[in-house]
N, C-alpha and C positions, 0 to 999 in steps of 0.2 A: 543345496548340496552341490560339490563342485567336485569332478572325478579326474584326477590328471590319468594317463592312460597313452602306454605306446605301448605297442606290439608288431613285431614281425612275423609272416605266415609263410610259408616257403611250402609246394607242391614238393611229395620227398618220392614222388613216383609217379609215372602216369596211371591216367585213370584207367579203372579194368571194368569189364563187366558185372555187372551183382548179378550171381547163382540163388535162384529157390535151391534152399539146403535139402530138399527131398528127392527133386527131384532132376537135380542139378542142371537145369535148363537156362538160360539168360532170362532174368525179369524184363520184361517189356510194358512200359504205360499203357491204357485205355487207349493209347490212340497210335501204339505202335511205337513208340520211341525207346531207346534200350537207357536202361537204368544201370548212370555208371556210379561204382563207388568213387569215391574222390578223397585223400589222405593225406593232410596237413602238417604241418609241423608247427606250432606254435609258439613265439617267444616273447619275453616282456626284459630281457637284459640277465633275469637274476632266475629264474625257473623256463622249462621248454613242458611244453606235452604235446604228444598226437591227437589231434580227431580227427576222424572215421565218419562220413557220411553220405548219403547216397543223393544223385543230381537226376534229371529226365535228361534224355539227348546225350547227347556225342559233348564231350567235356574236352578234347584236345588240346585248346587252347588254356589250360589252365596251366599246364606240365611247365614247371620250373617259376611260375609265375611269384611274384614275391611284393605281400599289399603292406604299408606301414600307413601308422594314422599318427601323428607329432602329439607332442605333449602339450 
């Protein structure tokens, strides 16, 4: 099976901290590292969506960043 496949992902904001919804604290790893949310924007030419997902560490370097894979 052969998949042709391009896509663009574009950071659509810098990353923020993820909150415990209780107790609205910063999540932190086992070993101390802050848990960033990180929110993408995803395209293939003809449809876009957002995902939404959480990273360890300081994500900085992600903000505006934009990956494409050729067909």
């Amino acid at each position: 099976m052969s998949l042709n496949y391009s896509a663009n992902a574009f950071s659509t904001s810098p990353p923020t901290a993820a909150k415990d919804f209780a107790t609205k604290k910063v999540k932190v790893t086992e070993d101390g590292q802050p848990v960033m949310v990180v929110r993408l924007l995803a395209m293939d030419g003809s449809d876009s969506t957002m995902i939404k997902f959480n990273l360890a560490g300081e994500q900085h370097h992600l903000v505006l960043a934009a990956v494409s894979k050729p067909t």
